[in-house]
C-alpha positions in Angstrom: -19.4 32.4 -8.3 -15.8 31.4 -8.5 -13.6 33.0 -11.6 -12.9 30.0 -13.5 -16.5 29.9 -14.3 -17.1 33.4 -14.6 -14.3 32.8 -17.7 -16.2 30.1 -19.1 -19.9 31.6 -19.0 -18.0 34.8 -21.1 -18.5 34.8 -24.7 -15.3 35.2 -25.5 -14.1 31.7 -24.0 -13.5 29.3 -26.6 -14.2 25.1 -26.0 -10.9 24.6 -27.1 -9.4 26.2 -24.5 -10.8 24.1 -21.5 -10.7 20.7 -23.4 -6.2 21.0 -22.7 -7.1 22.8 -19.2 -9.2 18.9 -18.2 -6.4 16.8 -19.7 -3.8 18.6 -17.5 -5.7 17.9 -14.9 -6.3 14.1 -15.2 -2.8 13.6 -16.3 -1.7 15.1 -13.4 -4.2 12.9 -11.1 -1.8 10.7 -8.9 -2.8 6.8 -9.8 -3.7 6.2 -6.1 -6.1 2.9 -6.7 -3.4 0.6 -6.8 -1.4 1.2 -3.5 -4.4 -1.0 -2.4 -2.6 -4.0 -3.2 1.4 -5.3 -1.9 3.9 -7.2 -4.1 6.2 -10.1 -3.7 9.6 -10.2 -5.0 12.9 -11.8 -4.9 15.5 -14.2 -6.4 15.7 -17.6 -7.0 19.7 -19.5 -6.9 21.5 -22.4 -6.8 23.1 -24.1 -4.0 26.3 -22.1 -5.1 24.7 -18.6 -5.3 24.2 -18.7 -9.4 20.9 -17.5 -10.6 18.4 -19.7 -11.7 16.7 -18.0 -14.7 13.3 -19.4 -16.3 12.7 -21.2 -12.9 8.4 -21.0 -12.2 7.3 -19.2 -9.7 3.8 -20.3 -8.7 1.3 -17.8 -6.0 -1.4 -19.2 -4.3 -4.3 -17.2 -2.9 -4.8 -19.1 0.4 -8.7 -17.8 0.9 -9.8 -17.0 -2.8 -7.9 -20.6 -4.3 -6.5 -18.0 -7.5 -3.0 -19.0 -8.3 -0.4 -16.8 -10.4 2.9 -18.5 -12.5 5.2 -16.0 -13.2 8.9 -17.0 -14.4 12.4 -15.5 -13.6 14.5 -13.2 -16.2 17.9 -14.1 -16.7 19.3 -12.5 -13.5 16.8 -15.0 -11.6 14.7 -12.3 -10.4 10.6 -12.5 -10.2 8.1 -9.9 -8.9 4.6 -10.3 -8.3 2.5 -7.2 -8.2 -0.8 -6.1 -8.1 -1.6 -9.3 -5.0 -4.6 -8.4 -3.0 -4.0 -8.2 1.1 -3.9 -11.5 2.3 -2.4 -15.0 3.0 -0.1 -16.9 -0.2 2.1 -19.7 -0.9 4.8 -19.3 -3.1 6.4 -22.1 -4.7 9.7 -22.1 -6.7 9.9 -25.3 -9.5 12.9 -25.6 -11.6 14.4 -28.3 -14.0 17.1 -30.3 -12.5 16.0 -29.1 -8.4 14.1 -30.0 -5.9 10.6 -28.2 -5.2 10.9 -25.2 -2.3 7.5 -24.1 -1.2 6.9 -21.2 0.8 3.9 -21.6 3.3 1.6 -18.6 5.3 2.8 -15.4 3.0 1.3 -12.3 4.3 0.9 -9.7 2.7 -0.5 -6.2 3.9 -1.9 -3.1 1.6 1.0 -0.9 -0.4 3.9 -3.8 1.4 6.5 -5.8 -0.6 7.2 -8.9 0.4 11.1 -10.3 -0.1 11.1 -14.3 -0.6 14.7 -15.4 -2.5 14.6 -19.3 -2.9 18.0 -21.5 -2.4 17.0 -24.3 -4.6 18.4 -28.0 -4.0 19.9 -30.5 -6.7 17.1 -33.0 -7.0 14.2 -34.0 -9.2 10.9 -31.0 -9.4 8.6 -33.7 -8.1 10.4 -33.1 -4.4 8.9 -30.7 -2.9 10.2 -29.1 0.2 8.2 -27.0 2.6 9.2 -24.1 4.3 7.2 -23.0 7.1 9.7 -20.0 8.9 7.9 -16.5 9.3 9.6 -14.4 6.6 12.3 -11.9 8.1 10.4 -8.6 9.4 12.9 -6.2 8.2 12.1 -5.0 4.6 15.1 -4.3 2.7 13.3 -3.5 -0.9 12.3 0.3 0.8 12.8 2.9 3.3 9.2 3.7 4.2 8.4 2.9 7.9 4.6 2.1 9.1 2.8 -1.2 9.7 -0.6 -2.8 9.4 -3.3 -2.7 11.9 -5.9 -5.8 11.3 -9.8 -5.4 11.9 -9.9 -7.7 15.3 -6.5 -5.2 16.3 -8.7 -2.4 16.2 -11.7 -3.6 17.3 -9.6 -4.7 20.6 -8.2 -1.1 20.9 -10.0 1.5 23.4 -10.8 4.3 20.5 -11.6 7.8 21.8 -15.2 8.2 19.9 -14.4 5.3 17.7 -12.7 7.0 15.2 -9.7 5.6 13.1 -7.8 8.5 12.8 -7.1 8.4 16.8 -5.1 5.4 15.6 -2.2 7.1 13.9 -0.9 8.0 17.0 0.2 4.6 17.6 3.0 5.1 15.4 6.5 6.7 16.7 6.8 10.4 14.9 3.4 10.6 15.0 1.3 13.0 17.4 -1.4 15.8 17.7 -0.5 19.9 18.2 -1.5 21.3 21.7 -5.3 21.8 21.7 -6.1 18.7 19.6 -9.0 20.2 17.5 -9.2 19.0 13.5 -6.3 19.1 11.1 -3.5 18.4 14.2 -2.0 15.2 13.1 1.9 15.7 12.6 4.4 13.0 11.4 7.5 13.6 11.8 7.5 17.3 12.7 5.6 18.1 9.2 2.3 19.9 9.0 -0.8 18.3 8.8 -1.4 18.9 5.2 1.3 16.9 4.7 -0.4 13.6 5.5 -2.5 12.1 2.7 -5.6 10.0 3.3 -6.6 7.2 1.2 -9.9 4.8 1.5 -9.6 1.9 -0.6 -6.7 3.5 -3.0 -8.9 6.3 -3.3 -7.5 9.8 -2.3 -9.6 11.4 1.0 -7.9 14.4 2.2 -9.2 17.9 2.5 -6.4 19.9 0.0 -7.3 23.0 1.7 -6.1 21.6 5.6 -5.3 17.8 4.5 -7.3 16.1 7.0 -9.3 13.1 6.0 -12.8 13.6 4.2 -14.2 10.7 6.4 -14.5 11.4 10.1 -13.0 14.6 9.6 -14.9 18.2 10.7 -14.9 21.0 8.2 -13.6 24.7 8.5 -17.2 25.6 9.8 -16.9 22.6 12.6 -19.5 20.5 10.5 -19.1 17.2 11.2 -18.5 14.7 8.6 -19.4 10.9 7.4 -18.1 8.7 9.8 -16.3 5.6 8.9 -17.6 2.5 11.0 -14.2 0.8 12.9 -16.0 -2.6 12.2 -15.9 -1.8 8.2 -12.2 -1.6 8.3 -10.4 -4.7 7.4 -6.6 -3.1 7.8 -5.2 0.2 8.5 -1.9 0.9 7.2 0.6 3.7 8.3 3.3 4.8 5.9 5.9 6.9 7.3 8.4 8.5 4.7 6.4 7.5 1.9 7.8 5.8 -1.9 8.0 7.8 -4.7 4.4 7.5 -5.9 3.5 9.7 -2.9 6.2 12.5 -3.2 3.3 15.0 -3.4 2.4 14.3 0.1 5.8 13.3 2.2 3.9 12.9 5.7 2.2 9.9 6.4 
């Protein structure tokens, strides 16, 4: 029987006293769900550089058909969050300019995705399309990483099919001596360092920090194990954001 509920089976606990305890607790509950999702962002100008504010900004989900309008604040500066893994077009409309669309957008889980538009004098019913691969370097954060897709890792020889063998794809990334659970170190930090998520949801042990799924207990009980065909990407962050300054491995 652990303490805390050796306290609360005593008579002289009072309700009161747990109900702030729970709140704490929640409150302090990082909101993991939505690094599930990526973001596009940028800036919309005129041929001489000046921003274009209240230009429409319209985001087309290629495989669901869902389309977003958002508009740009006075600096001419849009963002998009909360966009689901996938395949967009962006289009940029403005009185007074030509139409710029942005074709074959993709975006990965917990990614931002920098499109500026450099729109044209013209009339809105011009429309022209852009089909160049947007620039790989992202200059909206520091984290390092990448995105793995499902026919990627099916295609990949996996040691006992296990996901986690995947990690150490990525530079900075490797297993202690002995291999054994728990001995996955990015960047020279321990393994409880990394954090796991499956589906935005948080999966790490907090006693050793390896992953809930596919991982093997103190006692060498062997876990749940996540079929490779059921995962459609695996993403690697490396120096995390902010949001995951609790955990700075991977």
């Amino acid at each position: 029987m652990s303490l805390s509920r050796q306290r609360l089976n005593s008579p002289s606990t009072r309700p009161g006293r747990v109900v702030p305890l729970l709140v704490s607790i929640f409150l302090l509950t990082p909101a993991l769900a939505q690094t599930n999702f990526g973001r596009i962002l940028g800036a919309v100008e005129d041929n001489s550089g000046a921003a274009v504010s209240s230009a429409q900004i319209t985001i087309r989900d290629a495989q669901r058909g869902t389309s977003r309008v958002y508009m740009t604040d006075p600096s001419g500066t849009y963002v998009a969050p909360d966009l689901e893994p996938g395949t967009y077009s962006v289009r940029a409309e403005a009185q007074g300019f030509k139409t710029l669309e942005r074709a074959s957008v993709l975006v990965e889980v917990a990614s931002d995705v920098r499109l500026d538009f450099r729109l044209q004098p013209g009339q809105v019913s011009e429309t022209v399309l852009v089909n160049e691969a947007v620039p790989l370097v992202n200059t909206t954060s520091a984290t390092l990483g990448g995105t793995l897709s499902n026919q990627e890792i099916n295609g990949l020889p996996l040691n006992g099919r296990n996901y986690e063998n995947l990690l150490q794809l990525r530079p900075g990334v490797m297993r202690y001596p002995g291999g054994g659970f728990s001995t996955t170190s990015a960047n020279g930090l321990r393994a409880e360092d990394n954090a796991y998520l499956v589906d935005g949801l948080f999966n790490s042990e907090p006693y050793s920090g390896q992953a809930i799924i596919n991982g093997a207990g103190v006692a060498g009980d062997s876990a749940t194990i996540l079929p490779i065909d059921s995962i459609q990407e695996f993403n690697v962050q490396q120096n995390p954001p902010a949001e995951y300054g609790w955990k700075p491995g991977a």
